[in-house]
C-alpha positions as CSV (number, residue, x, y, z in Angstrom):
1,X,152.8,109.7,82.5
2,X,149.2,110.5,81.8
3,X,148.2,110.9,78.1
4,X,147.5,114.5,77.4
5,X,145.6,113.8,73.8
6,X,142.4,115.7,72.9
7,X,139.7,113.4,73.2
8,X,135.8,113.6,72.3
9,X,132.9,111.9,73.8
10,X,131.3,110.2,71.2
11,X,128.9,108.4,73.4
12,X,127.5,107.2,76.5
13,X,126.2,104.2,78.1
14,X,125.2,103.5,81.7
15,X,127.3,101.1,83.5
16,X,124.4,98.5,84.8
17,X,123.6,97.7,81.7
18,X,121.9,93.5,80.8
19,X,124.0,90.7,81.5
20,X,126.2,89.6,78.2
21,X,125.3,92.9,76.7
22,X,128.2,95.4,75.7
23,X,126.6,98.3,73.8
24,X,130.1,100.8,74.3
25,X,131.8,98.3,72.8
26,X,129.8,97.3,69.6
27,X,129.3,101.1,69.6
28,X,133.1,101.1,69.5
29,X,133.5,98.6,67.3
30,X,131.1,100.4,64.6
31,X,133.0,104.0,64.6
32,X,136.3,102.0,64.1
33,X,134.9,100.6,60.8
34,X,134.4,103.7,59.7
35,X,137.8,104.8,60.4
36,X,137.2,107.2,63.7
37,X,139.8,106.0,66.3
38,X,137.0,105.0,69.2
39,X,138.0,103.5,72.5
40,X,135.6,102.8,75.2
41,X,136.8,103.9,78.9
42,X,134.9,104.1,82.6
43,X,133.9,107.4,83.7
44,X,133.8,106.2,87.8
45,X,132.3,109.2,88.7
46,X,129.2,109.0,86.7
47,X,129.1,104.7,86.5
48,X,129.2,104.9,82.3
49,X,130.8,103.7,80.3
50,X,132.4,106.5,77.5
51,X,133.3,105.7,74.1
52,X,136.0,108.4,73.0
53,X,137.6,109.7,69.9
54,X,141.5,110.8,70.4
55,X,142.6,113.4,68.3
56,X,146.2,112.8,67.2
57,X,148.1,116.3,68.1
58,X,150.7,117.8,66.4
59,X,154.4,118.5,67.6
């Protein structure tokens, strides 16, 4: 089952990106700490890297 949850780009960061270097993560990492729900996830079809926002919805 596929998750149907509005999402938001927040970001985006090219796939080929230095060696050891993660910038959608710390990226990421940084909107967490200030409480938005960020999650970083491959967008194949353009080779970057997306950090997202889900929106909770409401049943």
């Amino acid at each position: 089952m596929l998750d149907q949850s509005p999402r938001t780009v927040l970001e985006r960061f090219p796939a080929g990106g230095p060696r050891g270097s993660w910038p959608a993560d710390e990226y990421a990492a940084r909107q967490q700490a200030q409480g938005i729900p960020a999650r970083v996830v491959m967008d194949l079809h353009s080779d970057s890297f997306l950090v997202i926002a889900v929106t909770p919805t409401q049943d």
